[in-house]
OpenMM code with the backbone's topology and positions (N, CA, C; nanometers):
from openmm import Vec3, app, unit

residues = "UNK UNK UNK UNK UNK UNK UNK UNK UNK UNK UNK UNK UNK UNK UNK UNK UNK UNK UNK UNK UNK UNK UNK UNK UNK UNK UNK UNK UNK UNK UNK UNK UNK UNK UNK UNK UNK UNK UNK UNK UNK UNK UNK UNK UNK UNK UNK UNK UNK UNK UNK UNK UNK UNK UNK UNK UNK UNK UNK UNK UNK UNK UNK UNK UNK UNK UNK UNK UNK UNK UNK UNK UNK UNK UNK UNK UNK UNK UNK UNK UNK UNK UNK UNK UNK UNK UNK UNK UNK UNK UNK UNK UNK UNK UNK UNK UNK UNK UNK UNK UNK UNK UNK UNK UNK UNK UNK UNK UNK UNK UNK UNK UNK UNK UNK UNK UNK UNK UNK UNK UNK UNK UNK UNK UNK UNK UNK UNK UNK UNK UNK UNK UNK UNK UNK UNK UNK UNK UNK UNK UNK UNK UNK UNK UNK UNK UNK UNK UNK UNK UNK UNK UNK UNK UNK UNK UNK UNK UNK UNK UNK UNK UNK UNK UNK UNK UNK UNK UNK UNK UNK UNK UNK UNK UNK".split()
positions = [
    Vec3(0.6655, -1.2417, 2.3036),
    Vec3(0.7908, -1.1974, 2.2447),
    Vec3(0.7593, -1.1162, 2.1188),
    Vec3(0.8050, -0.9892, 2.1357),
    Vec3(0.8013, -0.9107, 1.9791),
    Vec3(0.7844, -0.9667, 1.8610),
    Vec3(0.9277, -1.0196, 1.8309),
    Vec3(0.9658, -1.1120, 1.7225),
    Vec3(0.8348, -1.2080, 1.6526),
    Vec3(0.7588, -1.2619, 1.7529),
    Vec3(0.6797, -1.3638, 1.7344),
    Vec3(0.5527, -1.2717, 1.7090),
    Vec3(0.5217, -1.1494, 1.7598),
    Vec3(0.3993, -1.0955, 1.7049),
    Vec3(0.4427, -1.0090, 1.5610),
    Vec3(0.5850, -0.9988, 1.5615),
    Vec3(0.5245, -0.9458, 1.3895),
    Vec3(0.5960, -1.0127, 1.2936),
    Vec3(0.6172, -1.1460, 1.3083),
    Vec3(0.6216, -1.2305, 1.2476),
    Vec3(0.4544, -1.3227, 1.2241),
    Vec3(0.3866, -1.3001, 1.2989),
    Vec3(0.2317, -1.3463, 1.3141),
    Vec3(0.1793, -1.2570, 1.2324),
    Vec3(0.1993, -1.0907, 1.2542),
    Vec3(0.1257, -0.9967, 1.1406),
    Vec3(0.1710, -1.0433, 1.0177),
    Vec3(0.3094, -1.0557, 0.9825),
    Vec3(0.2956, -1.0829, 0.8568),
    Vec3(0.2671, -1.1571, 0.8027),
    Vec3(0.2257, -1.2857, 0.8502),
    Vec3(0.1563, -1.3876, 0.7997),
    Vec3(0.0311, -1.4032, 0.8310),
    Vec3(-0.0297, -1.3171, 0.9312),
    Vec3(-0.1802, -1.3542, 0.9140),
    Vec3(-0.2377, -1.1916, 0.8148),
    Vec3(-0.1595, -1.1128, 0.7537),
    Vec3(-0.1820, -0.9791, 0.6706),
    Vec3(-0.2634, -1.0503, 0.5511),
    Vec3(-0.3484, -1.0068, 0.4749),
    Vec3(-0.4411, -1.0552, 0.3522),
    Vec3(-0.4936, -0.9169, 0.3059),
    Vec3(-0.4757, -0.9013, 0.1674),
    Vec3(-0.5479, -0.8116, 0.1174),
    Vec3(-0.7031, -0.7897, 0.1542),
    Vec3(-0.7662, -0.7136, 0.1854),
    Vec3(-0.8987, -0.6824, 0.2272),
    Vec3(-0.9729, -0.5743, 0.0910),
    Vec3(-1.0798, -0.6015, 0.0344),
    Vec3(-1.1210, -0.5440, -0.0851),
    Vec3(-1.2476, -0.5297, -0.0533),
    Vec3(-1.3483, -0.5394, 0.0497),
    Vec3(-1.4508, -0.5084, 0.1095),
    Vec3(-1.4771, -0.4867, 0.2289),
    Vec3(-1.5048, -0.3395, 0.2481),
    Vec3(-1.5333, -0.2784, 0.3819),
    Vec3(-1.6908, -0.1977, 0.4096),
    Vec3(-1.6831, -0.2130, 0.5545),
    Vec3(-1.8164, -0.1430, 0.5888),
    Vec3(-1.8038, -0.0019, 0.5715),
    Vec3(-1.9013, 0.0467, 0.6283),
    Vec3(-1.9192, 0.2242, 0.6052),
    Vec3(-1.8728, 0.3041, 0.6798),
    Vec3(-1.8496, 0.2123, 0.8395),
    Vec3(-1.7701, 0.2964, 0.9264),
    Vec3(-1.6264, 0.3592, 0.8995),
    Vec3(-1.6662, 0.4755, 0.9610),
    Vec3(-1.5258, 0.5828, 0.9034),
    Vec3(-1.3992, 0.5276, 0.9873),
    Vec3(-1.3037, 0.5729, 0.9423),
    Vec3(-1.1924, 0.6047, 0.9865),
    Vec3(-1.1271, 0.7086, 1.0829),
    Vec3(-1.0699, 0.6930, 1.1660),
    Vec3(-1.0280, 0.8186, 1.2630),
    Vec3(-0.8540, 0.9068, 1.1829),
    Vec3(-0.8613, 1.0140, 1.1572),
    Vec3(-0.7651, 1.0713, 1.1599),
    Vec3(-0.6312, 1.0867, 1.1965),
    Vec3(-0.6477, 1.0153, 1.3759),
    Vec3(-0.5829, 0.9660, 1.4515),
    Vec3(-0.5063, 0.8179, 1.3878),
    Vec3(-0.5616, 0.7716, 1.3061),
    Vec3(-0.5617, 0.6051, 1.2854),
    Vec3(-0.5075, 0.6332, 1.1538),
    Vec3(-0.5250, 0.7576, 1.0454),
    Vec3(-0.4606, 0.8051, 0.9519),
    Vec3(-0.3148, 0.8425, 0.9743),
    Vec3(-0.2962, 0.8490, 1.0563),
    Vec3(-0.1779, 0.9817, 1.1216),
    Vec3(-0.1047, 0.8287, 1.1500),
    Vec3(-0.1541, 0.7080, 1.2181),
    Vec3(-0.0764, 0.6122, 1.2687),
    Vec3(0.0288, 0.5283, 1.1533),
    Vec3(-0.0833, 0.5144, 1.0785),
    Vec3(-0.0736, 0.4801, 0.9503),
    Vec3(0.0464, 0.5118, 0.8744),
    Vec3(0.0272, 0.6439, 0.8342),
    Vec3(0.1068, 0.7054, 0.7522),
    Vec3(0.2493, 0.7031, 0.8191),
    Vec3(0.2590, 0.7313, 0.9578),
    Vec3(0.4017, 0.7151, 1.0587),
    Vec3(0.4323, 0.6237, 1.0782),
    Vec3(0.3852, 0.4976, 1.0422),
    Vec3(0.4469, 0.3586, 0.9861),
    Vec3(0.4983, 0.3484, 0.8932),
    Vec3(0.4602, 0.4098, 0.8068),
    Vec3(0.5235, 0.4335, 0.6296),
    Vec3(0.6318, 0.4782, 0.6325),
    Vec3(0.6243, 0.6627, 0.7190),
    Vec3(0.7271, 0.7164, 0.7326),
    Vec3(0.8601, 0.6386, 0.7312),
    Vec3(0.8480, 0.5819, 0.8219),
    Vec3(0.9696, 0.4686, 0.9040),
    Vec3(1.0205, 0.3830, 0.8776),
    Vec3(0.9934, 0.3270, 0.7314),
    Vec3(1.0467, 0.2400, 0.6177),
    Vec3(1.2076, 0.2946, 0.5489),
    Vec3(1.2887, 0.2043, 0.5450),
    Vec3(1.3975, 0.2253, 0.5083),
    Vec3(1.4200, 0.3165, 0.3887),
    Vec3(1.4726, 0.4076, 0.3508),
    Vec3(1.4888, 0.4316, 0.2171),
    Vec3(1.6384, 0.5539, 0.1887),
    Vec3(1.6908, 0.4773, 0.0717),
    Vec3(1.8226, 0.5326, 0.0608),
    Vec3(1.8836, 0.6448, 0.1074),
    Vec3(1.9818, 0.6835, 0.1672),
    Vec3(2.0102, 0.8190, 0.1629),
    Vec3(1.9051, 0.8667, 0.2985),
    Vec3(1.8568, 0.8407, 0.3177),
    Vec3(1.7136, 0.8224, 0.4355),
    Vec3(1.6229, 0.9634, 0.3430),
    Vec3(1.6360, 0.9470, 0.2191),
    Vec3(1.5433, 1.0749, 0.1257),
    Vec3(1.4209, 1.0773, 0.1568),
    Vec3(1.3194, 0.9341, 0.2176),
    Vec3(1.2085, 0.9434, 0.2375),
    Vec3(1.0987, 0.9964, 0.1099),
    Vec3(1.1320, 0.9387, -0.0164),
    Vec3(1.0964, 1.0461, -0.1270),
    Vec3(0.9505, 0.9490, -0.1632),
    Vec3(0.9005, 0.9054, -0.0416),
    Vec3(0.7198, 0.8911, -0.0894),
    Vec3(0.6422, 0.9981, -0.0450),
    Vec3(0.5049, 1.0330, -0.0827),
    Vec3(0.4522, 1.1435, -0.0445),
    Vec3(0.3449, 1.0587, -0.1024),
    Vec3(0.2224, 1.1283, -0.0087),
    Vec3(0.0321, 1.0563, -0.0066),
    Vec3(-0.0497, 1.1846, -0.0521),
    Vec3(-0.1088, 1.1693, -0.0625),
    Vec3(-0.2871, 1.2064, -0.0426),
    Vec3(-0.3832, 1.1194, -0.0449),
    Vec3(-0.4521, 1.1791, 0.0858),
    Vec3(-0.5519, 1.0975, 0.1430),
    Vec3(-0.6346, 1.1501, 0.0739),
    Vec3(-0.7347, 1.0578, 0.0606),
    Vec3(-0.8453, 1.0400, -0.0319),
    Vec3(-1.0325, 1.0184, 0.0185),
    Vec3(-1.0953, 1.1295, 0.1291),
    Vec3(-1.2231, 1.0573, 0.1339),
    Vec3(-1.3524, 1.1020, 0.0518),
    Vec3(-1.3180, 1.2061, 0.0093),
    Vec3(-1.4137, 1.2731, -0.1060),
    Vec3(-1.5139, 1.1579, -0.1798),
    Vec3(-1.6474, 1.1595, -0.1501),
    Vec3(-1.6986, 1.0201, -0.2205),
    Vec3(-1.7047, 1.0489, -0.3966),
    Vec3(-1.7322, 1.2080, -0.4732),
    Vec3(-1.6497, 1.2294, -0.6046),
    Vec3(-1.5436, 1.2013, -0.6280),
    Vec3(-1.4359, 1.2241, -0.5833),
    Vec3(-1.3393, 1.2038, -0.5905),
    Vec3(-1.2832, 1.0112, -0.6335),
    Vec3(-1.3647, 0.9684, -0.5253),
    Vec3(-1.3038, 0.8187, -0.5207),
    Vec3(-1.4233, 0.8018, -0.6237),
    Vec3(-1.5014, 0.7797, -0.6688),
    Vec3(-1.5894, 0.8339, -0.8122),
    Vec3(-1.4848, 0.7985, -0.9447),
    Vec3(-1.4446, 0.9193, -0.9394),
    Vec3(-1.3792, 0.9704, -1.0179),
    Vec3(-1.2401, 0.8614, -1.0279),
    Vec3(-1.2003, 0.8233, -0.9358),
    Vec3(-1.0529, 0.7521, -0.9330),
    Vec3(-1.0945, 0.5827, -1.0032),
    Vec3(-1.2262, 0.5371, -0.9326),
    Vec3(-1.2894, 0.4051, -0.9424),
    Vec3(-1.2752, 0.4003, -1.0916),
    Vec3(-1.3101, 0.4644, -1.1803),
    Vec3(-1.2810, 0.4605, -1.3511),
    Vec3(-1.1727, 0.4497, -1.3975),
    Vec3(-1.0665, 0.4687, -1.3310),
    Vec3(-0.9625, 0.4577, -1.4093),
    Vec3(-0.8966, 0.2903, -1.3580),
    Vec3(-0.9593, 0.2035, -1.3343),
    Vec3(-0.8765, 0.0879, -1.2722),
    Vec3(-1.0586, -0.0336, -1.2779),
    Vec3(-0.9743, -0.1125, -1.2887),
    Vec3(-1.0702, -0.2828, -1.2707),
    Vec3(-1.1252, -0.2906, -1.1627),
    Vec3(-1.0538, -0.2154, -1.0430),
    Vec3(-1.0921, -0.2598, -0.9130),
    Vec3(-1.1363, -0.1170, -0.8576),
    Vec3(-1.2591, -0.1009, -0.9544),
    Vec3(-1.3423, 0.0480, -0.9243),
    Vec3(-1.4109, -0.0100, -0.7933),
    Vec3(-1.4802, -0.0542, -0.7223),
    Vec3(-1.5629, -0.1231, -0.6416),
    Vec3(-1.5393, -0.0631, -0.4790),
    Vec3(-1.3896, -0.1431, -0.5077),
    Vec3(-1.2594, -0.1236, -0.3903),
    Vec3(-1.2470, -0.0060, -0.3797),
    Vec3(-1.2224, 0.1081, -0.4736),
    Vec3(-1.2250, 0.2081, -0.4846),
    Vec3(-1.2939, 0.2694, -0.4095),
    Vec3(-1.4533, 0.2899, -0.4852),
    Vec3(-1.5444, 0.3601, -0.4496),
    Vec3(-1.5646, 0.3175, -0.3111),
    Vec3(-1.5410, 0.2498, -0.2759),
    Vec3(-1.6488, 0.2020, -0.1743),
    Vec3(-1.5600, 0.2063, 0.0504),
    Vec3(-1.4454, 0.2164, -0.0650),
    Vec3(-1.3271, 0.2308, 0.0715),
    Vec3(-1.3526, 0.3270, 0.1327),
    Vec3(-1.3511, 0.3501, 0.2799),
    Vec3(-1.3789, 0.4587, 0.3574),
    Vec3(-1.2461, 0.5892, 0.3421),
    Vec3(-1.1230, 0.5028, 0.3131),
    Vec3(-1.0228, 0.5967, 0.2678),
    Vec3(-0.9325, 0.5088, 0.1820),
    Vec3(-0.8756, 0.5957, 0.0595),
    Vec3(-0.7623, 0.5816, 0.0330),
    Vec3(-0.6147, 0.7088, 0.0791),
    Vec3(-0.4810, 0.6296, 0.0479),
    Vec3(-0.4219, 0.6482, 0.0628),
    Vec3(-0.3552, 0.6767, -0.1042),
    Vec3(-0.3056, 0.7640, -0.0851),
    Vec3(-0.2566, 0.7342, -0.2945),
    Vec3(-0.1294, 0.7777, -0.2652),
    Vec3(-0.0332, 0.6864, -0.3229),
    Vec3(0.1122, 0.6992, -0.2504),
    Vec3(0.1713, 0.7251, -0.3921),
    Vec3(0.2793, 0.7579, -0.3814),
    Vec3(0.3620, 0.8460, -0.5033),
    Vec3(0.5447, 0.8310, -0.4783),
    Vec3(0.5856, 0.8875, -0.5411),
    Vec3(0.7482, 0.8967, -0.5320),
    Vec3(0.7284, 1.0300, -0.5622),
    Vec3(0.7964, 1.1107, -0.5551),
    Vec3(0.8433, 1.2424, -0.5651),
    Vec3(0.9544, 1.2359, -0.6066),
    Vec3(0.9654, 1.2297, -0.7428),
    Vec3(1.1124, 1.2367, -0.8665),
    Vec3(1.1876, 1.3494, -0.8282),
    Vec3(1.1411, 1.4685, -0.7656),
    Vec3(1.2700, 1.5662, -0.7205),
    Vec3(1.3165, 1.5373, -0.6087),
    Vec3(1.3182, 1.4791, -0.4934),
    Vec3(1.3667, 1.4262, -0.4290),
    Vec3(1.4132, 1.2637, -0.4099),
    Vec3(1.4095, 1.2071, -0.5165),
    Vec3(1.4984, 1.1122, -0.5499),
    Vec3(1.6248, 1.1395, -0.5992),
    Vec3(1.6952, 1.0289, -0.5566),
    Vec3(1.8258, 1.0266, -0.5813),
    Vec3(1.8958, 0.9030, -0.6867),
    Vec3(1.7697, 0.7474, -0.6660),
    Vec3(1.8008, 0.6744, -0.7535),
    Vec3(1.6422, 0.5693, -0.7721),
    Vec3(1.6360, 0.5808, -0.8821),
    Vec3(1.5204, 0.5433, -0.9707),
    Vec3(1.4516, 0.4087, -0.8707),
    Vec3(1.5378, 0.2967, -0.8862),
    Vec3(1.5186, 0.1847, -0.8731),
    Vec3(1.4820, 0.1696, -0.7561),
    Vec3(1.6241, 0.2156, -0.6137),
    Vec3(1.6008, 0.2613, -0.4965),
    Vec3(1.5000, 0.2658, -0.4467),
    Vec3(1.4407, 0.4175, -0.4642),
    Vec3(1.3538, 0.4996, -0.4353),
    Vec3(1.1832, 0.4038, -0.4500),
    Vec3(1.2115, 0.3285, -0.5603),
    Vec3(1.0939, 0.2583, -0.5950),
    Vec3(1.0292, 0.1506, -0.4795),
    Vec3(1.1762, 0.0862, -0.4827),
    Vec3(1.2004, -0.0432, -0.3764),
    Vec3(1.1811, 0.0483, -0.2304),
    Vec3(1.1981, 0.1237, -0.1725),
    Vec3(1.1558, 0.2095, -0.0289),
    Vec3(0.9932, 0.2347, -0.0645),
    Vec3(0.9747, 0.2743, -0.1424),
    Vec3(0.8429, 0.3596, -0.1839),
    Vec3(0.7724, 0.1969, -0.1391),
    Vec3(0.7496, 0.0656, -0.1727),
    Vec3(0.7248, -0.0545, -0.1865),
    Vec3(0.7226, -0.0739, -0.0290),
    Vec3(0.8827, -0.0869, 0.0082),
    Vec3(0.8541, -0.0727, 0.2129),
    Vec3(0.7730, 0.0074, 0.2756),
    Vec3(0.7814, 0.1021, 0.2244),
    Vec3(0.6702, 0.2140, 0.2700),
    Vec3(0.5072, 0.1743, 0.2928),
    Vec3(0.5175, 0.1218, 0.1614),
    Vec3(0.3219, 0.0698, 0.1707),
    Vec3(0.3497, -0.0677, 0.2237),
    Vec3(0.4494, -0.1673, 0.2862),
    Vec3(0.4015, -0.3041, 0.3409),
    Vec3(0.4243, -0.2530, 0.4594),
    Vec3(0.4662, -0.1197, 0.5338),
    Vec3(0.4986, -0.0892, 0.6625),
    Vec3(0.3022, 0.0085, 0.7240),
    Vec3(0.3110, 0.0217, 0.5924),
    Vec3(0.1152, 0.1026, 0.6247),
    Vec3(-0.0062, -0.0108, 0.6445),
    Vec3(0.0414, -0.1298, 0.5255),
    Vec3(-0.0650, -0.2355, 0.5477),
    Vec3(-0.0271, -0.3061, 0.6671),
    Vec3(0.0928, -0.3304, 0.7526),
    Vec3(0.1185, -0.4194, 0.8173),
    Vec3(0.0156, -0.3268, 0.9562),
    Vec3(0.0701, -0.1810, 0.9658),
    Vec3(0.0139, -0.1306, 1.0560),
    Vec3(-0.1501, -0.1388, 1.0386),
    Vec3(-0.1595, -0.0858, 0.9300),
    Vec3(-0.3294, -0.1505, 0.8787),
    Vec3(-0.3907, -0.2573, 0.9739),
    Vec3(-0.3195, -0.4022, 0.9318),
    Vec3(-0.3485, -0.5044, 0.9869),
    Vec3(-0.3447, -0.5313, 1.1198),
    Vec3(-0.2395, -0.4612, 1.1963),
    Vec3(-0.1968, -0.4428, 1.3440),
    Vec3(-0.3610, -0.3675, 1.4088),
    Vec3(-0.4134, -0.3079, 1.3586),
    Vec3(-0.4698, -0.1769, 1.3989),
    Vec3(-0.5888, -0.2475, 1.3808),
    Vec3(-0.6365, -0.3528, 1.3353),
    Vec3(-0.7807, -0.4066, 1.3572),
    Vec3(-0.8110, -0.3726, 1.1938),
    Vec3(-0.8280, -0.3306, 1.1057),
    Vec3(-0.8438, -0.2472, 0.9800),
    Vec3(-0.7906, -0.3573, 0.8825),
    Vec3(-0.8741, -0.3127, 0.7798),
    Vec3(-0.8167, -0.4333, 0.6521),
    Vec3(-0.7884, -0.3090, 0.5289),
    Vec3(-0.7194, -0.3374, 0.5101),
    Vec3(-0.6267, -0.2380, 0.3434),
    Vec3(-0.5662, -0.3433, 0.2282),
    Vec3(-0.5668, -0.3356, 0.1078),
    Vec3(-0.5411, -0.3852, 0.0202),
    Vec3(-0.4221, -0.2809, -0.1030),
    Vec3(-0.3436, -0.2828, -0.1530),
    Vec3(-0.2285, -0.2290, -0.2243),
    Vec3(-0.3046, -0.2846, -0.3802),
    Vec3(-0.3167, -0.1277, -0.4510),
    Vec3(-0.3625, -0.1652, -0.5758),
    Vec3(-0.2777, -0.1232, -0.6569),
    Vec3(-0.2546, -0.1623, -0.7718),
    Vec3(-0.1162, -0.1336, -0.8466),
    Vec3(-0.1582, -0.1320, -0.9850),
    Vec3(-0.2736, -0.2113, -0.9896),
    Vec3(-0.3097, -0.2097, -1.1506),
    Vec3(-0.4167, -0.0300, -1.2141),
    Vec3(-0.3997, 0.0366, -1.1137),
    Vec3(-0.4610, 0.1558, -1.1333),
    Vec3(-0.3183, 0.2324, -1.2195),
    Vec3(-0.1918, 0.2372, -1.1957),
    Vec3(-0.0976, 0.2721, -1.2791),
    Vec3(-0.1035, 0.2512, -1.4026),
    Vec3(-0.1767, 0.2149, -1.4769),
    Vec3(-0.1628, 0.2291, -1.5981),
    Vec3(-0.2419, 0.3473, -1.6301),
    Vec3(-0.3136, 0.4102, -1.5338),
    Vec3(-0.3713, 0.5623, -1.5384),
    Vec3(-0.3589, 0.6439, -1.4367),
    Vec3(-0.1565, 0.6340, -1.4215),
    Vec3(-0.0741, 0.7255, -1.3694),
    Vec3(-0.1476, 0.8917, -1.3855),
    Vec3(-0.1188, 0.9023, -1.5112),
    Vec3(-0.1472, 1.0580, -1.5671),
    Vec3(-0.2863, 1.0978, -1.5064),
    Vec3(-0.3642, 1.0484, -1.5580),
    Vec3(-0.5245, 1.0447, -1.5200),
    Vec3(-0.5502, 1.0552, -1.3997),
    Vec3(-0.4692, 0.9354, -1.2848),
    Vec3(-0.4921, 0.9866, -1.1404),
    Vec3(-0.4257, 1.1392, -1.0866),
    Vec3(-0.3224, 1.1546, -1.1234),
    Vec3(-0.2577, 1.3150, -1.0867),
    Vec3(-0.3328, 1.4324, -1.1739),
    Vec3(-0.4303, 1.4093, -1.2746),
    Vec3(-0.4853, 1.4783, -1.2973),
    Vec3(-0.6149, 1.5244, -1.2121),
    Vec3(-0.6587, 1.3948, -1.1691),
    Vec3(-0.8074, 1.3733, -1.0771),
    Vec3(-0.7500, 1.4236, -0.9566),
    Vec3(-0.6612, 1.4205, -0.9048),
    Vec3(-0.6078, 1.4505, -0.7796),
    Vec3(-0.5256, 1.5828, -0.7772),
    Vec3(-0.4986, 1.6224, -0.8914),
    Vec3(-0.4221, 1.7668, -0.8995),
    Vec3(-0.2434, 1.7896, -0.8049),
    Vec3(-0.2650, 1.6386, -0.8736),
    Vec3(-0.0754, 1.6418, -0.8207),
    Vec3(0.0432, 1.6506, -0.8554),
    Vec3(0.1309, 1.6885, -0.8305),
    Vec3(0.2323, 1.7795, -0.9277),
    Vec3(0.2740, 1.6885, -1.0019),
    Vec3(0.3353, 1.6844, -1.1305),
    Vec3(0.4053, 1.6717, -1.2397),
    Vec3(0.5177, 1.5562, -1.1482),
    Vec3(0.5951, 1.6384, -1.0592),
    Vec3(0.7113, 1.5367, -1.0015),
    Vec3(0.6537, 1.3920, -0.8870),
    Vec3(0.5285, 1.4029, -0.9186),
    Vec3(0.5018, 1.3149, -0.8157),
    Vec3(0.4385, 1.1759, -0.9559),
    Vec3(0.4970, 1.0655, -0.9021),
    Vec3(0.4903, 0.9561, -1.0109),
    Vec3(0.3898, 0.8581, -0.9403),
    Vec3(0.2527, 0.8119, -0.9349),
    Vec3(0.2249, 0.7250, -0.8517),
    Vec3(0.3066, 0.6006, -0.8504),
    Vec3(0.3094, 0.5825, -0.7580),
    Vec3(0.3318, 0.3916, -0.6822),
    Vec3(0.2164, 0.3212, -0.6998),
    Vec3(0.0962, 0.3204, -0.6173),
    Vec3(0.0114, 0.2436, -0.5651),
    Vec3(-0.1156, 0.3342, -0.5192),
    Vec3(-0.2654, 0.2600, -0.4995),
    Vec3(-0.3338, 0.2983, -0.4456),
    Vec3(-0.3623, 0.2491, -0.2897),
    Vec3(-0.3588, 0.2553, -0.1713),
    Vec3(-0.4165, 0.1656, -0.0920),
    Vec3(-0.5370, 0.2353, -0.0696),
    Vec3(-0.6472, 0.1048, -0.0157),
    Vec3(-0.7650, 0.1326, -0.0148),
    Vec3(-0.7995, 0.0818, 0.1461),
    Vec3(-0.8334, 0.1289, 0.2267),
    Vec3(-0.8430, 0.0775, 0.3670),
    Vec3(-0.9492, 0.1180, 0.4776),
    Vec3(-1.0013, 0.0255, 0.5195),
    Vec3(-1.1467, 0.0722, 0.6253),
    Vec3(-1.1421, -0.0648, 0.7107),
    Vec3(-1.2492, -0.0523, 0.7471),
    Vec3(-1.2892, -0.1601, 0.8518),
    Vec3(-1.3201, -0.3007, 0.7873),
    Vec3(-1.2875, -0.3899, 0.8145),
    Vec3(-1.3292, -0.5050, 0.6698),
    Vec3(-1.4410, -0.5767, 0.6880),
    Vec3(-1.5246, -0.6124, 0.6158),
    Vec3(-1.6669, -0.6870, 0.5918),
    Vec3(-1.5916, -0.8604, 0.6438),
    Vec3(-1.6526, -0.8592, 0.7661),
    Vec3(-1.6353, -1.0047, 0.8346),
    Vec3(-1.6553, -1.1323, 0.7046),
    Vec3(-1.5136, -1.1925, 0.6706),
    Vec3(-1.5312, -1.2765, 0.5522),
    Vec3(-1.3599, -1.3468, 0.6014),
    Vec3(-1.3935, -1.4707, 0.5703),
    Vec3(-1.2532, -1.5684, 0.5427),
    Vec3(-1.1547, -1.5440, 0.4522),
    Vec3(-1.0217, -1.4992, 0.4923),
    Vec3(-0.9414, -1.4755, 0.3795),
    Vec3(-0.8393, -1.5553, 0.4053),
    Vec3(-0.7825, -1.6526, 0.3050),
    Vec3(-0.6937, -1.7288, 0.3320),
    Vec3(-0.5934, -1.7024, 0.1880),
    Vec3(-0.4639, -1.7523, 0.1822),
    Vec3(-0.3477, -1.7605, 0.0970),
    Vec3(-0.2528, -1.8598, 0.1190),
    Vec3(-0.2134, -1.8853, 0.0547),
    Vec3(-0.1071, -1.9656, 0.0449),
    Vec3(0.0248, -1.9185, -0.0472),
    Vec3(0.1178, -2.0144, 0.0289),
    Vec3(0.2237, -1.9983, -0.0519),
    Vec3(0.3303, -2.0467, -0.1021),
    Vec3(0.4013, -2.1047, -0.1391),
    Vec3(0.4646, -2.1482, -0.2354),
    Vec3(0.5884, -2.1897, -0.1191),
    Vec3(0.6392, -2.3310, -0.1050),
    Vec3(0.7742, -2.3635, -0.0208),
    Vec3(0.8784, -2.2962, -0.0108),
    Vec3(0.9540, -2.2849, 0.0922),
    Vec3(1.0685, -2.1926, 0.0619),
    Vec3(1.1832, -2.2942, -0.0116),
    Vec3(1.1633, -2.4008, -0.0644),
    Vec3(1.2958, -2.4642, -0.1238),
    Vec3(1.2179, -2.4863, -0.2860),
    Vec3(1.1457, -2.4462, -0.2959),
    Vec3(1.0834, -2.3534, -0.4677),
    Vec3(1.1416, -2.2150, -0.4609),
    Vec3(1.1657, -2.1482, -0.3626),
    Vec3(1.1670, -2.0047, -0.3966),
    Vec3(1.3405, -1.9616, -0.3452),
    Vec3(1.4077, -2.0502, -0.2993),
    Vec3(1.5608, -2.0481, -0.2546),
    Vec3(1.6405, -2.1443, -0.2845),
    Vec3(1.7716, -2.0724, -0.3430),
    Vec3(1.8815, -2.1659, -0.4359),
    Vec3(2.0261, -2.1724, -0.3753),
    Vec3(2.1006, -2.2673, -0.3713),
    Vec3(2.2152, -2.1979, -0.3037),
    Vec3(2.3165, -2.1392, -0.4237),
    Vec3(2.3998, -2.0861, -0.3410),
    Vec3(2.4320, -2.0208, -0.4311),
    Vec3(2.5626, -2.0596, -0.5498),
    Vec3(2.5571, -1.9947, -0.6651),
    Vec3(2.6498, -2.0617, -0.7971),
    Vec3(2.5887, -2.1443, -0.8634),
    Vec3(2.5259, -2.3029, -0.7795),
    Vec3(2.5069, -2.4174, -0.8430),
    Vec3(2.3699, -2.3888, -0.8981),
    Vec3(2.2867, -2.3427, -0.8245),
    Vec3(2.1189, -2.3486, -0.8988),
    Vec3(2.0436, -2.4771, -0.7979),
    Vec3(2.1340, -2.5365, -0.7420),
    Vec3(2.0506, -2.6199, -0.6303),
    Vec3(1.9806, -2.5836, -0.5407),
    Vec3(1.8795, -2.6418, -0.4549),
    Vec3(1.7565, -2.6211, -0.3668),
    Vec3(1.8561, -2.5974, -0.2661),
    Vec3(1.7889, -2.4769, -0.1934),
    Vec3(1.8818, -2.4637, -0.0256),
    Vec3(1.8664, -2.5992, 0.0276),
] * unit.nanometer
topology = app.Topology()
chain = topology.addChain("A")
for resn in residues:
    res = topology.addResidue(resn, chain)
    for name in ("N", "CA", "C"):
        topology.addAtom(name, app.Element.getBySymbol(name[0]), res)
């Protein structure tokens, strides 16, 4: 049953932060990204926009500006996802789609045999990456994803009950 296999992706999905050397297919780029496409977003504006990333300078160059240079360098591709402020229509919106966008790329990621990880702490060198990357002014990063084939390793998570994380509503009581 459908339902039951991507309800299985999303719970067996785990960030992946070490990959082998084998490349990536283009084809598998293209899949990728048309998963993203297909994420809800207001107005249907679609106002994320990428550049792919395999230049080994390049990802060099990007690995410095973030903690998780490693991931960086070492990913067979990134994905560097953005909003495009001229084709937005509302700030917040646009942010929250831009967000569906990359759990609709990792999910396919994960579907696809491939391990990808969503890096976010590289934004604090917004400017710096559109400089390294030569991307317009209206394009604001989101996120980095970093994605290849993943180094055979146990990844497990946990998470928190759903009657910690759901209230009904008015009172503040546990569903």
């Amino acid at each position: 049953m459908i339902i039951v296999e991507t309800i299985e992706a999303i719970k067996t999905r785990r960030s992946v932060r070490g990959f082998t050397e084998k490349n990536i297919s283009d084809d598998a780029i293209e899949e990728i990204l048309e998963a993203g496409r297909w994420a809800p977003s207001g107005l249907n504006n679609q106002a994320w926009r990428f550049i792919i990333v395999r230049n080994p300078d390049t990802k060099v160059a990007l690995s410095k500006l973030t903690e998780y240079g490693p991931t960086i360098k070492n990913a067979p591709v990134l994905i560097v996802v953005f909003l495009d402020k001229d084709h937005m229509y509302n700030y917040t919106k646009d942010v929250q789609s831009t967000g569906a966008c990359i759990q609709n790329m990792l999910l396919a990621i994960h579907t696809m045999g491939l391990g990808g990880v969503w890096l976010g702490e590289i934004l604090k060198n917004k400017e710096k990456v559109n400089e390294v990357l030569g991307a317009p002014e209206s394009h604001e990063l989101m996120a980095v994803v970093a994605l290849g084939h993943p180094v055979n390793k146990t990844r497990v998570s946990e998470r928190k009950n759903l009657n910690e994380l759901v209230f009904r509503e008015r009172f503040g009581s546990h569903w």
